[in-house]
FITI-939775 format. One line per field, with one value per residue: residue number from 1; x, y, z of N, C-alpha, C in turn. Coordinates in nm, 4 decimals, always signed. Atoms other than C-alpha are relative to their C-alpha. Example, Ala and Ser with C-alpha at 12.3 -4.5 7.8 and 13.67 -1.06 7.14 Angstrom:
REM residues 2
seq <- (1,2) .
nc1 <- (+0.0890,-0.0820) .
nc2 <- (-0.1190,-0.1190) .
nc3 <- (+0.0000,-0.0060) .
cac1 <- (+1.2300,+1.3670) .
cac2 <- (-0.4500,-0.1060) .
cac3 <- (+0.7800,+0.7140) .
cc1 <- (+0.0900,-0.0770) .
cc2 <- (+0.1200,+0.1090) .
cc3 <- (+0.0000,+0.0730) .
REM end
This chain:
REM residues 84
seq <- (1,2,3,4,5,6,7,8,9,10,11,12,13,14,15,16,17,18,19,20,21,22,23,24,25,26,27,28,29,30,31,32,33,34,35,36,37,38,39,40,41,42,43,44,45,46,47,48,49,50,51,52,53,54,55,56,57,58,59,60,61,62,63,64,65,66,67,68,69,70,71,72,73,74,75,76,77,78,79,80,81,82,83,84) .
nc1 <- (+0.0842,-0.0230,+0.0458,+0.1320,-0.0041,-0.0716,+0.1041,+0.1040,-0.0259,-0.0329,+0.1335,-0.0047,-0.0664,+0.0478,+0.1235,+0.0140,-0.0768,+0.1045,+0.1652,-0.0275,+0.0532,+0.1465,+0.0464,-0.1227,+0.1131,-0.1045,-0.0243,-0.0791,-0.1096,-0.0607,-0.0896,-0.0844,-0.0373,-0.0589,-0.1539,-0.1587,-0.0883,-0.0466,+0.0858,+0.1021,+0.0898,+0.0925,+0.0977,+0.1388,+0.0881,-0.0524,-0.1335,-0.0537,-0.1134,-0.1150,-0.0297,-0.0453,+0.1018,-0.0671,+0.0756,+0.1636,+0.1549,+0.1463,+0.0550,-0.1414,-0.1760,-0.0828,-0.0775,-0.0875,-0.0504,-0.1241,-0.0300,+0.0731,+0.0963,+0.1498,+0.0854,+0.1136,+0.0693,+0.0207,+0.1226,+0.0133,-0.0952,+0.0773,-0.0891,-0.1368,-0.0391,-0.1179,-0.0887,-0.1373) .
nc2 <- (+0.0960,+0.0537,-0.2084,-0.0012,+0.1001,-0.0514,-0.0559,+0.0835,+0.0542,-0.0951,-0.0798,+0.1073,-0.0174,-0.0734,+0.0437,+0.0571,-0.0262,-0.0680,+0.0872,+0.0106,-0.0994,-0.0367,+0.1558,+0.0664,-0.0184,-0.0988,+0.0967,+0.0057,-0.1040,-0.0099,+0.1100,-0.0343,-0.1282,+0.0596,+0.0640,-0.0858,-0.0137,-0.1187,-0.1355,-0.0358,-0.1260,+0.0862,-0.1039,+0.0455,-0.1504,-0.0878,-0.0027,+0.0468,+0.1081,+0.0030,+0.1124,+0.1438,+0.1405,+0.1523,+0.1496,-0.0884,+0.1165,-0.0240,-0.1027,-0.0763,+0.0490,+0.0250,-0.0792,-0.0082,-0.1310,+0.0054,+0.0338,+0.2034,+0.0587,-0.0916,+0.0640,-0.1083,+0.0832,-0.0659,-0.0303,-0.1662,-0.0430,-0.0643,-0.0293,+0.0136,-0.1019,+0.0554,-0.1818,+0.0044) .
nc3 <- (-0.0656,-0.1557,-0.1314,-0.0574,-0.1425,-0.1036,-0.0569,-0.0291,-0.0775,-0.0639,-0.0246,-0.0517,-0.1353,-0.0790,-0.0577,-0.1308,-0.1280,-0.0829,-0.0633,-0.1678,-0.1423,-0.0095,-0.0633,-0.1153,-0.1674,-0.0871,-0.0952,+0.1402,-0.0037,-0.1834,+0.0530,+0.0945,-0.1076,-0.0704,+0.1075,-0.0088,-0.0930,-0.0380,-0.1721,+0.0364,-0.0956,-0.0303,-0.0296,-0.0314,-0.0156,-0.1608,+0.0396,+0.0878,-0.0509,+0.1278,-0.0007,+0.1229,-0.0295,-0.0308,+0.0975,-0.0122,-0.0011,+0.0845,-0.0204,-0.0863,+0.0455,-0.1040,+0.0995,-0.0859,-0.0293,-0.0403,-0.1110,+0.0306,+0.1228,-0.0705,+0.0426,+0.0183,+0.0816,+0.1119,-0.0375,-0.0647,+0.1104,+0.0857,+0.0924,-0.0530,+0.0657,-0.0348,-0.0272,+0.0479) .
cac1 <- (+0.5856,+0.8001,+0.7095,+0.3333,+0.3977,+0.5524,+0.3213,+0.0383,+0.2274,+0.3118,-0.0542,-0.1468,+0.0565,-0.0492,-0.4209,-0.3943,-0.1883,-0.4708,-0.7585,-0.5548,-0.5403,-0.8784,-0.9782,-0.7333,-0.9142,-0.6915,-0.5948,-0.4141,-0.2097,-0.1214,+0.0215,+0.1955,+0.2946,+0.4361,+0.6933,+0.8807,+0.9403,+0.9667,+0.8545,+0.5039,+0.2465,-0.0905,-0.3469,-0.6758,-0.9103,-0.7409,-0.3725,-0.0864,+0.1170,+0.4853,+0.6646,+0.7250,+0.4230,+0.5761,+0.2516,-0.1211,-0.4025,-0.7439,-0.8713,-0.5046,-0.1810,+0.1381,+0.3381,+0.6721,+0.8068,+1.1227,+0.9939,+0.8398,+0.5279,+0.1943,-0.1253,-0.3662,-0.7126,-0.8067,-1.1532,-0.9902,-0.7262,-0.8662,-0.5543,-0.1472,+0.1020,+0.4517,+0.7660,+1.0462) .
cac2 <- (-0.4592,-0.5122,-0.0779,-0.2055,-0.5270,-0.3267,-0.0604,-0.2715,-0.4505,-0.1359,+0.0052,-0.3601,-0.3335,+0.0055,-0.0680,-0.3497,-0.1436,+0.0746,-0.1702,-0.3009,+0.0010,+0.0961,-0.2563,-0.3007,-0.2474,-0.0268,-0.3982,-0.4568,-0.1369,-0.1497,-0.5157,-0.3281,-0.0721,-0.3302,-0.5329,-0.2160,-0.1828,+0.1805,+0.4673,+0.5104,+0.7550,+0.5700,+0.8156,+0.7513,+0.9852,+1.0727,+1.0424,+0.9856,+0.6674,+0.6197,+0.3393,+0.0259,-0.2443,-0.5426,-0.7340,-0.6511,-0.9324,-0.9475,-0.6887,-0.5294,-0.4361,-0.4352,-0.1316,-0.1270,+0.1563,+0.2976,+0.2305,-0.1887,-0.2828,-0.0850,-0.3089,-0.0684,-0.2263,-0.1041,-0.0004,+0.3172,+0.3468,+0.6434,+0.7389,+0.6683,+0.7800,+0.6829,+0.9449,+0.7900) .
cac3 <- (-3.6973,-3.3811,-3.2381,-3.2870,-3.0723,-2.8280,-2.8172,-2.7994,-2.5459,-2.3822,-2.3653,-2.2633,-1.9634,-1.8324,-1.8820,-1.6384,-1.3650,-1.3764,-1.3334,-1.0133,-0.8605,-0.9585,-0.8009,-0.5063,-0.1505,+0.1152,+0.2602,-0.0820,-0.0996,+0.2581,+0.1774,-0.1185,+0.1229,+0.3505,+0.0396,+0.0244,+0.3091,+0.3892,+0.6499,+0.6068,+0.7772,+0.8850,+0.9223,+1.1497,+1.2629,+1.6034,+1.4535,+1.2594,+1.3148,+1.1520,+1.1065,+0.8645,+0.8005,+0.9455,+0.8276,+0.7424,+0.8795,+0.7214,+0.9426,+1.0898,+1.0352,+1.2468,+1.1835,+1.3609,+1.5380,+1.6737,+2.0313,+1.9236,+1.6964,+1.7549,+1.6176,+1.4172,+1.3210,+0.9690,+1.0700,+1.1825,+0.9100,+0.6685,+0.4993,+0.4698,+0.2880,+0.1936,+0.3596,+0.2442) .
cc1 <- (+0.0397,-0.0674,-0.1349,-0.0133,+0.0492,-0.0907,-0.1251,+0.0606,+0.0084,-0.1626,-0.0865,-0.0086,-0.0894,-0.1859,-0.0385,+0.0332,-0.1116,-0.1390,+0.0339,+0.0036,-0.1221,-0.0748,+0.0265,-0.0857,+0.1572,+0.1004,+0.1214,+0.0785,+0.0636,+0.1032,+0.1098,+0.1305,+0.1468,+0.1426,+0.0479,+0.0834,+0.0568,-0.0731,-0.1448,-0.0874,-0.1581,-0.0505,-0.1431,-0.0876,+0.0302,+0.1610,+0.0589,+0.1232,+0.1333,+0.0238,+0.0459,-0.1112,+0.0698,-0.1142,-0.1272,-0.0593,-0.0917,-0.0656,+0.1153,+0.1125,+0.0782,+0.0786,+0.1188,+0.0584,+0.1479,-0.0039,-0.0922,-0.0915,-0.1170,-0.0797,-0.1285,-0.1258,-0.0186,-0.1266,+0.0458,+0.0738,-0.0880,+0.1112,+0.1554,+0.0573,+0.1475,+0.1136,+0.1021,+0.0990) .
cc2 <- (-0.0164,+0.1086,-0.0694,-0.0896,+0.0852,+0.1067,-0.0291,-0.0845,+0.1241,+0.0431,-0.1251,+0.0052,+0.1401,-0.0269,-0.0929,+0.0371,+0.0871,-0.0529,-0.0634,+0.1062,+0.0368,-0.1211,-0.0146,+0.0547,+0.0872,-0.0860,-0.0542,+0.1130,+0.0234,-0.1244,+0.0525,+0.0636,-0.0695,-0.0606,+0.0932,+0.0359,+0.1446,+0.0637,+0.0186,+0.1117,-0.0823,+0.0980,-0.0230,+0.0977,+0.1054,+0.0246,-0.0155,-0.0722,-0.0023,-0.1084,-0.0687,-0.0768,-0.0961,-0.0863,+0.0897,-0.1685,+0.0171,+0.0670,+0.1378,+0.0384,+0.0670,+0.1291,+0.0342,+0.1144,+0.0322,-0.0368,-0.1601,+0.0562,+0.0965,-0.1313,+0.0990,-0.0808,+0.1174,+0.0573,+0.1276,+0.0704,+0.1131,+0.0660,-0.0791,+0.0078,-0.0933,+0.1088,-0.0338,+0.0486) .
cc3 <- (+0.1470,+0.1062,-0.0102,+0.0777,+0.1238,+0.0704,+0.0679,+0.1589,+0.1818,+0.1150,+0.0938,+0.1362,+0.0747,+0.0180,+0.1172,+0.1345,+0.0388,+0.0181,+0.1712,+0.0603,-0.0404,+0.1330,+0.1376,+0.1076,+0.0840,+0.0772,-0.1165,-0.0166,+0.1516,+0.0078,-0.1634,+0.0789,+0.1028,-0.0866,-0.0090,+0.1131,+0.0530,+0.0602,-0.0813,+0.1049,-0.0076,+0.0462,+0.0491,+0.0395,+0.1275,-0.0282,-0.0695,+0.0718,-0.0719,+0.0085,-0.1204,+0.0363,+0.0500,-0.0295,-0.0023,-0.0041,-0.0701,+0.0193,+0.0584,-0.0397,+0.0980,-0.0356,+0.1427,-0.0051,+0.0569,+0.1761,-0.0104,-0.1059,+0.1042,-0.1703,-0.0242,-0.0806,-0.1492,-0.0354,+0.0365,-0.0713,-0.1297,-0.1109,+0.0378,-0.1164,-0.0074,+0.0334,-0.0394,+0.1103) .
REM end
């Protein structure tokens, strides 16, 4: 009885991880992006930015660099990536 609670619990669990990311908007994984806290790659249609999110606004996000903060709106954001 406990393996079918568990499973059930199990299966449970992953069904919901994949309705949020099914769900989640690019403004929502970018704020994911940002709590870890690690090098990312910000990809727009003229470049690729590096950095760390230091925050994402409602239309923006801040992504700090090794020479200060660069402010990218998300209107131009089309991909990004994490580099570890």
């Amino acid at each position: 009885m406990r393996d079918q609670l568990e499973e059930t619990l199990e299966a449970e669990q992953h069904a919901a991880q994949a309705t949020a990311i099914r769900t989640s908007t690019l403004r929502d994984r970018l704020i994911e992006l940002s709590d870890r806290a690690r090098p990312v790659a910000i990809h727009t249609a003229s470049d690729i930015h590096t950095g760390v999110i230091a925050g994402v606004g409602v239309d923006y996000l801040v992504l700090a660099t090794g020479r200060g903060s660069r402010l990218l709106s998300l209107h131009h954001v089309i991909g990004c990536e994490e580099t570890r």
